[in-house]
N, C-alpha and C positions, 0 to 999 in steps of 0.2 A: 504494500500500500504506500500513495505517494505519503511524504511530510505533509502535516497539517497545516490547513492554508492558514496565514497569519491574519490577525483581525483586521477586518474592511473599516475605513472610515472611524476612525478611533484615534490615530496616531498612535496606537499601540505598541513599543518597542521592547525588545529584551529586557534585563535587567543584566542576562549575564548569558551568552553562547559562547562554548567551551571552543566555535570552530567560528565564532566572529568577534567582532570588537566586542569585549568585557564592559568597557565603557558607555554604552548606548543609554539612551535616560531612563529613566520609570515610569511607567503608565500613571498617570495622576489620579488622586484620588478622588476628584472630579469626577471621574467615571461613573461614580456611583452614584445615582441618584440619594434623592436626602434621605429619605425612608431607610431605603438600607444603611444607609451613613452614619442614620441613629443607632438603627437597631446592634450595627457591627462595633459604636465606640469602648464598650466595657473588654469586646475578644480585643480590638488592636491595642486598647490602652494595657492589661493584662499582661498580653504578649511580648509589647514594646517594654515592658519594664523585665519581663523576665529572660528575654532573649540572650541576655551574655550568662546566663543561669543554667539555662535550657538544659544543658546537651550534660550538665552535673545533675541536675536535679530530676530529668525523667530519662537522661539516656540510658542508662541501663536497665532499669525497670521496665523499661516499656520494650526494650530493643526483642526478645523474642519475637512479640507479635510484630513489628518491621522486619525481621530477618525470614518468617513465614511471607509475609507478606509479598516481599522481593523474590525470595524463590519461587514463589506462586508465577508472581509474573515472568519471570525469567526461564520458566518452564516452556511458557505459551511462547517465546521468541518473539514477541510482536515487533512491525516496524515501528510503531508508535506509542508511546506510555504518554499517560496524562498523571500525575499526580498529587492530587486537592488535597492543598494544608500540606505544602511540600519543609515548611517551616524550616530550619537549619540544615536542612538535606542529610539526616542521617541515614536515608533509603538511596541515595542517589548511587553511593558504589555497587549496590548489588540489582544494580538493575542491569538487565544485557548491553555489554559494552556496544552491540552492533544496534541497539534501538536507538529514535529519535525520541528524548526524554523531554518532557516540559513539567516543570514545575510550577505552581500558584499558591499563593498565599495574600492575609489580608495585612499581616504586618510588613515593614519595610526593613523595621531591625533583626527581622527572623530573615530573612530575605539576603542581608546583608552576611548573615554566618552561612548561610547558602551558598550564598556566591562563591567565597574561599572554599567551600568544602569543593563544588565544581571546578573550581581552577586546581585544582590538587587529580583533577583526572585527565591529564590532558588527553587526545584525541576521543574524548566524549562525547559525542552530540546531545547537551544541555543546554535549555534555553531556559531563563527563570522572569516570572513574570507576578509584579504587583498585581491581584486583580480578585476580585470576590467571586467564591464559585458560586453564588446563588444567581450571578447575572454576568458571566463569562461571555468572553467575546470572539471564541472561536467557534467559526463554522459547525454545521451541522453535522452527526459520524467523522468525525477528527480525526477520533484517535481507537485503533482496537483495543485497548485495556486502559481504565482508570483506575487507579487503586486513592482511596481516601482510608489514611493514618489515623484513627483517633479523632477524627473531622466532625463526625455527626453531635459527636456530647459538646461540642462550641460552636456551630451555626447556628443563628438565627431562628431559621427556617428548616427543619431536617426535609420536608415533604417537596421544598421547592429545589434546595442542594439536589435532592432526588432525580427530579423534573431536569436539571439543565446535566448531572451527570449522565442521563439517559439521553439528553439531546448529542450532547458531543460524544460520545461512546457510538462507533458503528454498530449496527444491528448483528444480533449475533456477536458482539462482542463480551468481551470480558469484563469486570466490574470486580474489585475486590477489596472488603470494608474489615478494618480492622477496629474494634472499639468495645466498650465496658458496654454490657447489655444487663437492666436490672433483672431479676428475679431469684437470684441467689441466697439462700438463706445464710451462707457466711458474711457475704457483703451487706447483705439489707442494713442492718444494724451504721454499719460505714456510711453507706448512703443516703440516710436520716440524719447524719452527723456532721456530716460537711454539706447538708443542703443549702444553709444560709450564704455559708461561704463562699460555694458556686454560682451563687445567685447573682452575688455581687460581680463575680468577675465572670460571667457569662458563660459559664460550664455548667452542662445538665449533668447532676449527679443519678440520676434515674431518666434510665431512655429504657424502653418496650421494646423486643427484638419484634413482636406481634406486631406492634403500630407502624416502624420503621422500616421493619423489613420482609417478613412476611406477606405484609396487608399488600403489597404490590405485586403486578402482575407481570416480574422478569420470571425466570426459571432459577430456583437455589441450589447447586451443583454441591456443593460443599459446607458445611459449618465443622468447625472445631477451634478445641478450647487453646489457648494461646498465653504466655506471662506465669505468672507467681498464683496460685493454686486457681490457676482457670480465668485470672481475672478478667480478659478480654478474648472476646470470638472472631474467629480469622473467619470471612462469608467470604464462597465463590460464587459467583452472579452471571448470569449469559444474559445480555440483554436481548429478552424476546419472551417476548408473554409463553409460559407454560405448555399450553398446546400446542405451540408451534416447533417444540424443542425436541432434537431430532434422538 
């Protein structure tokens, strides 16, 4: 499949391609209309304050389910990887060195430890892009595999993330969601506990695997458990409603 066409009418530019100028500017954050602009200040403010923290404070705890996650996709060989809430890129080395990788995210200091992690691969094909996946600005079937990190307990919107990961994902492609799903009775207790706290900085500590991910109508090829006693479910997802899946 070719490279994914780069957004029309936007002035949308890299933030970082491993095979073009590193320098190119950032997509503004204009782009967003106001609505989402609100809705997203508590994840960028969050983010932007914990970005040089990041990569100590959830790198290793969380890295199983990235390290699932990457193999998964680097299974399927794709020409194309999309990856929502690409954050300091600690997925970017295990993705296929021969894919065309794109990354997104809503902060610009997460964005920023990105970049260096991508210039540390050289002949990559990495492009790293400011931009909110609730209202992304690449074409329609983009890319055969998006995998979204831990994305859905900090959007917004989990139903509309849905909606535009299905629109840029070719048919029949790959989809692969890494994230804490509530109904755990070891967890319950934890996620009663830090609800206030998530609240403030814009992280759902209770997301429904039934509401998010089940209630929709791709085909779910995979679920297993992932991290430190199950905490997160690696889903593999084809997108194509159920009946059609071969």
């Amino acid at each position: 499949m070719a490279t994914p066409k780069q957004p029309a009418q936007t002035g949308l530019a890299p933030l970082n391609s491993t095979r073009s100028s590193p320098h190119r500017s950032m997509a503004p954050p204009a782009l967003w209309d106001a609505e989402q602009a609100l809705a997203l200040r508590p994840v960028v403010r969050a983010y932007g304050r914990f970005a040089p923290l990041y990569d100590k404070l959830f790198g290793a705890v969380l890295e199983p389910g990235r390290r699932a996650m990457a193999q998964a996709a680097a299974a399927l060989a794709p020409d194309t990887v999309l990856e929502v809430g690409v954050g300091t890129g600690l997925t970017l080395p295990g993705y296929p060195a021969a894919s065309h990788v794109v990354g997104i995210d809503v902060s610009q200091e997460m964005l920023h430890q990105a970049q260096r992690r991508a210039a540390s691969l050289p002949g990559r094909d990495i492009a790293l892009y400011l931009m909110n996946a609730e209202q992304m600005q690449f074409a329609d079937e983009s890319f055969d595999c998006v995998t979204l990190p831990y994305v859905l307990s900090v959007t917004p919107d989990p139903a509309r993330l849905v909606r535009e990961v299905r629109r840029v994902c070719r048919k029949g492609g790959t989809i692969l969601v890494v994230n804490h799903f509530s109904g755990s009775s070891l967890w319950w207790p934890l996620e009663r506990a830090v609800r206030s706290l998530s609240d403030r900085i814009g992280f759902r500590s209770e997301l429904s695997f039934e509401e998010h991910i089940a209630a929709h109508d791709w085909h779910i090829e995979a679920v297993r458990p992932v991290n430190l006693l199950g905490l997160s479910k690696l889903v593999t997802l084809r997108n194509t409603p159920p009946n059609d899946a071969a």
